[in-house]
C-alpha positions in Angstrom: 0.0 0.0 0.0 1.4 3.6 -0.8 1.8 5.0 2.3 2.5 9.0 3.0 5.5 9.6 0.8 4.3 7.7 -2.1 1.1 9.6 -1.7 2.8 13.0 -1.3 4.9 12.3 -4.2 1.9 11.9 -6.3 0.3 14.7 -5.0 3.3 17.0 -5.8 3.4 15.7 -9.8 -0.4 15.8 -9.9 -0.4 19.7 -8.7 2.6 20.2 -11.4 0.4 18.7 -14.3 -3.5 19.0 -13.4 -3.9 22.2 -11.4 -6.4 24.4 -13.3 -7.5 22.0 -15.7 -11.1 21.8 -16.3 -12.7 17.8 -16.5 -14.3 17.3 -20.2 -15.2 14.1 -19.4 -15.9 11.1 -16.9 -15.6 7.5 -17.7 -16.7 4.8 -15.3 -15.7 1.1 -16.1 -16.0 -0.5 -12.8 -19.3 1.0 -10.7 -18.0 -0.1 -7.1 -14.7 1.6 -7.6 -17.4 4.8 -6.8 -18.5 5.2 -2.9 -22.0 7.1 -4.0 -24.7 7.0 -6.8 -22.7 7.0 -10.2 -24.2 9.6 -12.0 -24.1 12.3 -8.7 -20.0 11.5 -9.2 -20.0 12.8 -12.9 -22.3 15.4 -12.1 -20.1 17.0 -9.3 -17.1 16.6 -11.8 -17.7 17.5 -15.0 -16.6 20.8 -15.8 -15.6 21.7 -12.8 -11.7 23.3 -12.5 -9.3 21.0 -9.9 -8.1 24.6 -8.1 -6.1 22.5 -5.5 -4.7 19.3 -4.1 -4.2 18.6 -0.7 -3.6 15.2 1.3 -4.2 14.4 4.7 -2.4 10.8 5.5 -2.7 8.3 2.8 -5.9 10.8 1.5 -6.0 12.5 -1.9 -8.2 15.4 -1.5 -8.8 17.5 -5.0 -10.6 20.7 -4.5 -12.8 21.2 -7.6 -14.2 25.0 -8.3 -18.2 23.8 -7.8 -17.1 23.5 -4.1 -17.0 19.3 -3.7 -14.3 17.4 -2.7 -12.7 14.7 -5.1 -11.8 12.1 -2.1 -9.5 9.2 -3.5 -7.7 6.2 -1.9 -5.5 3.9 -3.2 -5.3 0.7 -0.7 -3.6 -1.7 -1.8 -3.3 -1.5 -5.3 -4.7 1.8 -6.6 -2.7 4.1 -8.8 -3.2 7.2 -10.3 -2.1 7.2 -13.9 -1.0 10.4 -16.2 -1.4 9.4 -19.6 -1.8 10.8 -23.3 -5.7 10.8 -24.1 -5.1 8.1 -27.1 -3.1 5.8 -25.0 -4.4 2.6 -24.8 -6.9 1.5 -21.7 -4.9 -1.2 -19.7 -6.6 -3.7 -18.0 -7.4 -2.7 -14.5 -8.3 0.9 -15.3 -11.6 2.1 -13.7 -12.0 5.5 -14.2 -10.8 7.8 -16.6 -11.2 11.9 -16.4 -10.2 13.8 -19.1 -9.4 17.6 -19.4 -10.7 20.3 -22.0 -8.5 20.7 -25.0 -6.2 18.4 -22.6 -4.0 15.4 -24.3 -3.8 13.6 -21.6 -5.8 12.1 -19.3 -5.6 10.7 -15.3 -7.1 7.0 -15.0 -7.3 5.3 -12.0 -6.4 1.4 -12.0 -6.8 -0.8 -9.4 -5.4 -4.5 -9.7 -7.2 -5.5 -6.5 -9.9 -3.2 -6.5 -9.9 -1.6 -2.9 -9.6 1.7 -3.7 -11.8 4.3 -4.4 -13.5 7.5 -5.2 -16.2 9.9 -4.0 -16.8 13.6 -3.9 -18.4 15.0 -1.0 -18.9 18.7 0.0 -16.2 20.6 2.2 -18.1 19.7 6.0 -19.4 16.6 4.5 -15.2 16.1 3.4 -14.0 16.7 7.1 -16.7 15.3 9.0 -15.9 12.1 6.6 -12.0 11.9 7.2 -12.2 13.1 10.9 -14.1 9.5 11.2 -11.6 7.4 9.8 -8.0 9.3 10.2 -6.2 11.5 13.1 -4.1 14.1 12.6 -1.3 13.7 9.6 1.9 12.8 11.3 3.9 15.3 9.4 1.3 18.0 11.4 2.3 16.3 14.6 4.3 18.2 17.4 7.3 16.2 19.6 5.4 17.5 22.5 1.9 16.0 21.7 3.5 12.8 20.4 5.3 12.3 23.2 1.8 12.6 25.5 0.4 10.5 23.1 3.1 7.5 23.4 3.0 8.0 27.4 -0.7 7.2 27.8 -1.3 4.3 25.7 -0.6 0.9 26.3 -0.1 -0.5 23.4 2.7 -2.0 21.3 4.4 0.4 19.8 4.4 -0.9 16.0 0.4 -1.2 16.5 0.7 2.1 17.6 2.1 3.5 14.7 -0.1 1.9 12.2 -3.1 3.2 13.8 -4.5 5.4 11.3 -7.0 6.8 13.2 -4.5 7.9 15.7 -1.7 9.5 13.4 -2.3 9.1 10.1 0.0 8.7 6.8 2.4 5.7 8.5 2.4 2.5 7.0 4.9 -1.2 7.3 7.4 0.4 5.5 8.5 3.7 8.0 7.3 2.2 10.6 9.7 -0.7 10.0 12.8 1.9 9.4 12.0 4.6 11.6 11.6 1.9 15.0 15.4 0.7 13.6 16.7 4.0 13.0 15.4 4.7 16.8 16.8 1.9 18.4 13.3 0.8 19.4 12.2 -3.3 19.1 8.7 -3.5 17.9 7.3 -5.5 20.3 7.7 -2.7 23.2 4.8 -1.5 24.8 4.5 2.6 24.0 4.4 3.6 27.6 7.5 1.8 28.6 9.2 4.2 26.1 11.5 6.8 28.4 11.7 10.4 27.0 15.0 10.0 25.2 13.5 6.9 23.3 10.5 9.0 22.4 12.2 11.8 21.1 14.4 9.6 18.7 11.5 7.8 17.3 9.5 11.2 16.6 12.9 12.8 14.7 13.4 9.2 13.3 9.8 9.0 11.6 9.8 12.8 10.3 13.3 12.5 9.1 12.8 9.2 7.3 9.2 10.5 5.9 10.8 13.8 4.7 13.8 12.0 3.3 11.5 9.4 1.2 9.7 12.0 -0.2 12.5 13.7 -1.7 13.7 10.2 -3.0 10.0 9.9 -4.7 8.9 7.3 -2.3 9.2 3.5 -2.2 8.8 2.0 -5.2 8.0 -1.6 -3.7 4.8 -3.8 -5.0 2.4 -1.7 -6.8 3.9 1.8 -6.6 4.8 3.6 -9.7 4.4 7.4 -10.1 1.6 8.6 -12.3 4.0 8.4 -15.5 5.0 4.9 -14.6 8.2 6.1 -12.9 9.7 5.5 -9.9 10.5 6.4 -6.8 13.6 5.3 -5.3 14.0 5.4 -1.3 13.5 1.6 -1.1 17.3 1.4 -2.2 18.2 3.3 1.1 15.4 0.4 3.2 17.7 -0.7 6.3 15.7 -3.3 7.6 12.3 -3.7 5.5 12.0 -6.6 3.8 15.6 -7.4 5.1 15.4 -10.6 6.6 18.2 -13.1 7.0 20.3 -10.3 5.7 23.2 -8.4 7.7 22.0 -5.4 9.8 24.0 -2.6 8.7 24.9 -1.6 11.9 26.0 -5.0 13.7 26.1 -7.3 11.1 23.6 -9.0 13.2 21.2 -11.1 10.8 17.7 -9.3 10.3 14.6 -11.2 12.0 11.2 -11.3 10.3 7.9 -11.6 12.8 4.3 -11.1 12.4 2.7 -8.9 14.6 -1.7 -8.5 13.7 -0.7 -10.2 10.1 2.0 -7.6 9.4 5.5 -8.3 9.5 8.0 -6.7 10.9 12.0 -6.5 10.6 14.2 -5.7 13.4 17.7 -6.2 14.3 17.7 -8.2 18.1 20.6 -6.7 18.8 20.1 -3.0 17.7 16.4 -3.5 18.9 16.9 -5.0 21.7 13.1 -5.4 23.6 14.2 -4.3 27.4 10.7 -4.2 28.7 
């Protein structure tokens, strides 16, 4: 799943190459990639101007000029494709807008067909994210994460994943940013002491900042909407390490699975003291 850099990325070539474009046209191949009544969808999208992009976690959030909100998720699979008008439709494309006078058009295809699409009005938009996500952990202060750590007992790698807590982390930072901490990810959050908290904030907003300049993680299904890619997954210290020699201590990399995700860790980097 393309987690915050991979989404940011996106955002930043979409803004470059779709800002101000009017939509000509909607085309729907697969009704269930849609999260309302089809027709409302093309309605609140056709010739309306994408004046802005914004993203809140994982979230696209297009703001069109008719004053709805063009919500989009990727999951698993989803990607947002940039491509000429006459291009051929690949299999696993669901939706295609097109611009005025515009020669190319943005598709969205979906291998596994989790993602999706609706537009909702501005307070129907926040009142619809404010259910499902917290605040975006590159909006989050050392101060209030540090509170946040101390009064939850939780393990700490559940912790980070938890979307509705602090949103835009997925397996792959959280993976990196407990290693580049020190932290095991099997500790519990409020046996963390203030030193241990403090690294695993700067960890997590230097790793995040760091992959986004790299264009994200190009790892499974991510591509960049003109099928580049990103390249931070060449500078991955632990994910999908395993069996591999920690490039600290040399210690070999151990795999477990923790709520059906795994994790990587060093045992001797990470070492789990409470």
């Amino acid at each position: 799943m393309p987690e915050l850099p991979e989404v940011e990325t996106i955002r930043r070539f979409l803004k470059k190459h779709i800002l101000n474009k009017e939509i000509s046209a909607v085309n729907i191949k697969f009704d269930k990639i849609i999260h309302e009544d089809k027709k409302l969808f093309i309605e609140h999208l056709k010739k309306t101007i994408i004046t802005d992009i914004k993203r809140q976690g994982k979230y696209f959030i297009f703001v069109l000029s008719n004053g709805y909100y063009l919500i989009i998720h990727l999951k698993m699979s989803g990607q947002l494709l940039y491509v000429p008008h006459k291009s051929k439709i690949i299999k696993h494309t669901h939706v295609i807008i097109s611009f005025k006078g515009g020669d190319f058009d943005l598709r969205f295809k979906d291998v596994r067909r989790f993602g999706y699409l609706l537009t909702l009005s501005k307070s129907e938009s926040r009142k619809y994210l404010l259910k499902r996500i917290g605040t975006d952990i590159l909006d989050v202060g050392s101060l209030e994460f540090k509170k946040t750590l101390k009064s939850k007992q939780r393990i700490i790698k559940s912790l980070l994943l938890d979307q509705k807590l602090y949103a835009g982390i997925g397996n792959i930072y959280a993976n990196e940013a407990l290693f580049l901490a020190g932290i095991h990810p099997r500790v519990k959050s409020s046996n963390l002491n203030d030193s241990q908290i403090r690294k695993l904030y700067e960890a997590l907003q230097k790793i995040l900042k760091s992959a986004i300049k790299s264009g994200g993680s190009s790892v499974g299904d991510y591509i960049l909407p003109d099928d580049s890619i990103g390249s931070f997954q060449k500078r991955h210290k632990v994910y999908q390490k395993d069996g591999q020699a920690c490039p600290i201590c040399k210690t070999h990399i151990k795999r477990v699975k923790q709520n059906g995700r795994s994790s990587f860790f060093c045992p001797n980097c990470q070492k789990k003291h409470s």
